[in-house]
C-alpha positions, -999 to +999 in steps of 0.1 A: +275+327+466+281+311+432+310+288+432+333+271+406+353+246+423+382+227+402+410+200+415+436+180+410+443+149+431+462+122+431+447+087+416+447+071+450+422+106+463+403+115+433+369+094+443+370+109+477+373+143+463+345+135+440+320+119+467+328+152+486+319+177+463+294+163+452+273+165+481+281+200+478+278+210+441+270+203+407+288+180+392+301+195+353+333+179+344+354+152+352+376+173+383+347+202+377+318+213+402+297+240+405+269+260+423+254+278+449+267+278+486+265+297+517+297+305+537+290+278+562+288+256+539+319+265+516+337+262+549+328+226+555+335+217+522+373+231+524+377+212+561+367+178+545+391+183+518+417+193+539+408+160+557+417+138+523+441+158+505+482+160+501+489+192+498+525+185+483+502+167+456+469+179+456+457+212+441+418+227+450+410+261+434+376+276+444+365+307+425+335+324+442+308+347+428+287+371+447+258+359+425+254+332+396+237+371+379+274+386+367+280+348+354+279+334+320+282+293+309+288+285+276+292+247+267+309+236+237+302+195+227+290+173+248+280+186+283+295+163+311+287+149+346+253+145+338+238+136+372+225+098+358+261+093+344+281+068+366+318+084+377+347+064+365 
């Protein structure tokens, strides 16, 4: 499945995050990852999360696709998270 991935953590959690999804998805945007997963895999990926995250602070939303076909991606100015781009 296709998957848009998009969170919100506090300052002291938001590298974690990023390391995690990252070995996941595509990195796009600053709290922004994308791409292609099976179940198994979107379920490891939500257990290390839960590992990490306050859930009275942090906020994960994970919209899945059936297939990247019935998707569209338009970027307007500068594309992020370029994969040779350090995170800060």
């Amino acid at each position: 499945m296709f998957v848009i991935l998009v969170y919100d953590a506090g300052e002291k959690r938001v590298q974690k995050f990023h390391r995690i999804c990252r070995r996941y998805l595509t990195w796009v945007q600053l709290s922004v990852f994308e791409g292609e997963l099976t179940n198994a895999q979107l379920e490891r990926l939500k257990a290390e999360l839960r590992q990490v995250m306050e859930s009275e602070e942090d906020s994960v939303i994970f919209y899945a696709f059936r297939t990247q076909r019935y998707f569209s991606r338009e970027v307007m100015g500068k594309e992020k998270g370029d994969p040779g781009e350090l995170f800060v």
